[in-house]
C-alpha positions in Angstrom: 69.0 71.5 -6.5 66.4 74.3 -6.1 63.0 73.4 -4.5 60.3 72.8 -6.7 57.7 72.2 -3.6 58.3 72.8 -0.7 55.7 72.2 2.1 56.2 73.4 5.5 53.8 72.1 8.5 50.6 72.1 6.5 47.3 71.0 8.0 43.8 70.9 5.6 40.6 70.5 8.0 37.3 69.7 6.9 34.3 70.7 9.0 31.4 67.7 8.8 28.7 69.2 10.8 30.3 70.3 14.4 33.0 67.6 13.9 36.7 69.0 12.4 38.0 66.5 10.4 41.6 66.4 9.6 42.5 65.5 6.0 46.2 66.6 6.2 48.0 66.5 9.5 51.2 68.9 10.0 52.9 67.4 6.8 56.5 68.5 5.5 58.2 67.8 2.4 60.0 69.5 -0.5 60.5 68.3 -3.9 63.7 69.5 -6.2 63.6 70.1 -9.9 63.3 67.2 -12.2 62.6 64.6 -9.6 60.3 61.8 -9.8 58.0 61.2 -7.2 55.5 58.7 -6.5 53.1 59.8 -3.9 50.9 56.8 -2.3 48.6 55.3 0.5 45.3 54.3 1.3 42.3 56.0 -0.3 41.5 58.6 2.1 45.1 59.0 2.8 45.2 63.0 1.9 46.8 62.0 -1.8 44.2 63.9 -3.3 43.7 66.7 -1.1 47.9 67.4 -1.2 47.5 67.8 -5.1 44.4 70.2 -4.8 46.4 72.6 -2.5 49.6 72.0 -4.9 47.8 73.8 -7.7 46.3 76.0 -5.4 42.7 74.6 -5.8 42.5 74.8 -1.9 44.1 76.4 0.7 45.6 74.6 3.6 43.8 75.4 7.1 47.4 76.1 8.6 51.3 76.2 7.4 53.1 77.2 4.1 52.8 76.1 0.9 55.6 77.4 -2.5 55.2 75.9 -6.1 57.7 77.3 -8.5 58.5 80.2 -5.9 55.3 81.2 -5.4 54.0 81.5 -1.7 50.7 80.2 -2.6 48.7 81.7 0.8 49.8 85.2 -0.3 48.5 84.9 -4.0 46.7 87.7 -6.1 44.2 86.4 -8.5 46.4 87.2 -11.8 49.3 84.5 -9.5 47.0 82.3 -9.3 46.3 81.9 -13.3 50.6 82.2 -13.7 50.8 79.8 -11.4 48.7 77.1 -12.7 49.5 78.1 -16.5 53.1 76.6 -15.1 51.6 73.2 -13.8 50.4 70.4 -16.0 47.7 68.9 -14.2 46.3 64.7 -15.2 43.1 63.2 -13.4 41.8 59.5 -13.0 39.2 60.6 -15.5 40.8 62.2 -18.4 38.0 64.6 -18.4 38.4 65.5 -22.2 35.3 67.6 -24.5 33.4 64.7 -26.0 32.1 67.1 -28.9 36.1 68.1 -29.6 38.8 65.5 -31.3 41.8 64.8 -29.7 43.7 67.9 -31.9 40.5 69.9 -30.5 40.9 69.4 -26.7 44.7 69.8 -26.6 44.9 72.5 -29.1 42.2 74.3 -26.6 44.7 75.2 -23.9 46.6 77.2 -26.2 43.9 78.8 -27.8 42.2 80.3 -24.3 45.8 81.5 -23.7 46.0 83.6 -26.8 48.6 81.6 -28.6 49.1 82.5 -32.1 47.2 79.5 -34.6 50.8 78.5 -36.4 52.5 77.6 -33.3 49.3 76.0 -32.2 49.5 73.3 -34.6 53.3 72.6 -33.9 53.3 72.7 -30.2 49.9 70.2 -30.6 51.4 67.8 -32.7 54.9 68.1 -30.9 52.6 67.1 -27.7 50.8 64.3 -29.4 54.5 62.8 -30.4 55.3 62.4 -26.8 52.7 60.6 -25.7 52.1 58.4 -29.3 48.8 59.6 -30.0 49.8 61.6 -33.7 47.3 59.2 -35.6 44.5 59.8 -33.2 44.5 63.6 -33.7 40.9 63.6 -35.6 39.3 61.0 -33.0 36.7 62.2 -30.8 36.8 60.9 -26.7 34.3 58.2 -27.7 36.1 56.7 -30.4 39.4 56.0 -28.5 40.3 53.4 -25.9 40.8 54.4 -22.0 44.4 54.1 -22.6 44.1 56.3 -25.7 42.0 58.9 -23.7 44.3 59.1 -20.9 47.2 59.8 -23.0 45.3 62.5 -24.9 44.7 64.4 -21.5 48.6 63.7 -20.6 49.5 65.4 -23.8 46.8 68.3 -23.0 48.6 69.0 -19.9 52.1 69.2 -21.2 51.3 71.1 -24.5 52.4 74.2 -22.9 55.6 72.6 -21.4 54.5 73.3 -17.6 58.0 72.9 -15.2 55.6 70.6 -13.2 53.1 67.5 -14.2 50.9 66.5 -11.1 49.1 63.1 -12.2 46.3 62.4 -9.4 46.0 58.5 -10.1 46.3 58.0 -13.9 46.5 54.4 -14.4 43.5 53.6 -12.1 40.5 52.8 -15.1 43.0 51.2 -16.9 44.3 47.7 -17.7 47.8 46.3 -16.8 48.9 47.2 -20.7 47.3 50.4 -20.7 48.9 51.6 -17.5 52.0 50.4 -18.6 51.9 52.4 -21.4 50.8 55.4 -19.5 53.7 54.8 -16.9 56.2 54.7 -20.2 54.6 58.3 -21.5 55.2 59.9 -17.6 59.0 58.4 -17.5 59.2 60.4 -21.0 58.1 63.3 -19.6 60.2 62.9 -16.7 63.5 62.2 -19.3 62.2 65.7 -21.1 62.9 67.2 -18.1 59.2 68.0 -16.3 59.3 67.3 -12.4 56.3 64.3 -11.9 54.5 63.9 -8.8 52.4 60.8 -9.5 50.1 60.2 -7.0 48.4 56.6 -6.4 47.1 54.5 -4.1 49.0 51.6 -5.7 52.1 50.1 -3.5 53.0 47.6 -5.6 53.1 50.3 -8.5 55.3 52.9 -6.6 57.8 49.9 -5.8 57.8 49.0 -9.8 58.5 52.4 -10.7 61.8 52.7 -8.4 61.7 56.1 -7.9 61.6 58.8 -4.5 58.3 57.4 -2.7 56.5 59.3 -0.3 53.5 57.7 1.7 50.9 58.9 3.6 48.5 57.3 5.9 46.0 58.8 7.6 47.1 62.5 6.1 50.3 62.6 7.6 53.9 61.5 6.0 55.0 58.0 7.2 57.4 57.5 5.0 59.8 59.3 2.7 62.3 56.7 0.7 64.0 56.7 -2.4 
């Protein structure tokens, strides 16, 4: 299968005053197309950072980075837009428009992009269908549930069908029904065929999920299983 991610001896360092602190520490992996994988450790274990240099939000300090076939240190700015117009991205905090109902905030996407309004309303609602939220459409953020809000973000990152979801800790405001229901929504997306990286801090959750586990501790790989 063709790589989806690859990541090739890839170091981030943070400077704290005169100190160098290492957040990712000469880390490998590669990902194909349409896999599942569940990316975990500790809080501080380099989770987070690894998804902000995924979608090119940061650069690593050393080694090579490709998403999609893009070498993401040799980007041009116009890459950099294709690039992440190809990746669905899902925080902790669904980080939707409070003044905008759930139609509004999904439908948004599409509109900065220049997407004609018929097919707007069709690719919403198809989006809205995946992730059960079709009666919610005219809610605003402060009228639906955590669960509710986190599916409403899910479907805003996969309205325009992005190759690759990258969920940075989806479940982790929510209740053991609620994230069970978000965990359904991201095996859907999966079966649609969207490659998931799911990243949480979660063990027992990886294990539940059966799927290709990778852990880091400490910013480096310690484990890749599955």
């Amino acid at each position: 299968m063709p790589a989806m991610i690859e990541v090739v001896r890839v170091w981030k360092v943070y400077s704290v005053g005169p100190v160098k602190v290492p957040a990712l520490s000469d880390v490998c992996l590669r990902i194909t197309k349409g896999e599942f994988v569940v990316l975990t450790g500790p809080s501080g274990a380099g989770k987070t950072t690894l998804l902000r240099l995924l979608y090119r939000d940061d650069l690593p300090t050393e080694g090579d980075i490709q998403v999609l076939g893009y070498d993401l240190g040799r980007l041009r700015q116009g890459e950099v837009a294709a690039l992440r117009r190809s990746i669905g991205v899902v925080f902790q905090d669904a980080k939707l428009l409070p003044v905008r109902t759930v139609y509004e905030n999904v439908a948004f996407v599409l509109r900065v992009l220049g997407t004609p309004r018929r097919e707007i309303t069709q690719r919403v609602f198809d989006a809205l269908r995946v992730v059960g939220l079709s009666s919610r459409a005219q809610a605003y953020p402060a009228q639906l549930s955590q669960g509710e809000a986190q599916r409403a973000s899910l479907a805003r990152a996969i309205v325009r069908k992005p190759p690759l979801l990258l969920a940075d800790e989806p479940t982790g405001n929510l209740d053991q029904a609620m994230e069970a229901e978000i965990l359904d929504v991201l095996r859907d997306i999966w079966a649609g065929g969207t490659t998931v990286v799911l990243a949480t801090h979660r063990a027992d959750l990886a294990r539940m999920l059966r799927r290709r586990t990778i852990t880091l501790g400490s910013g480096r790989v310690v484990k890749d299983e599955g």
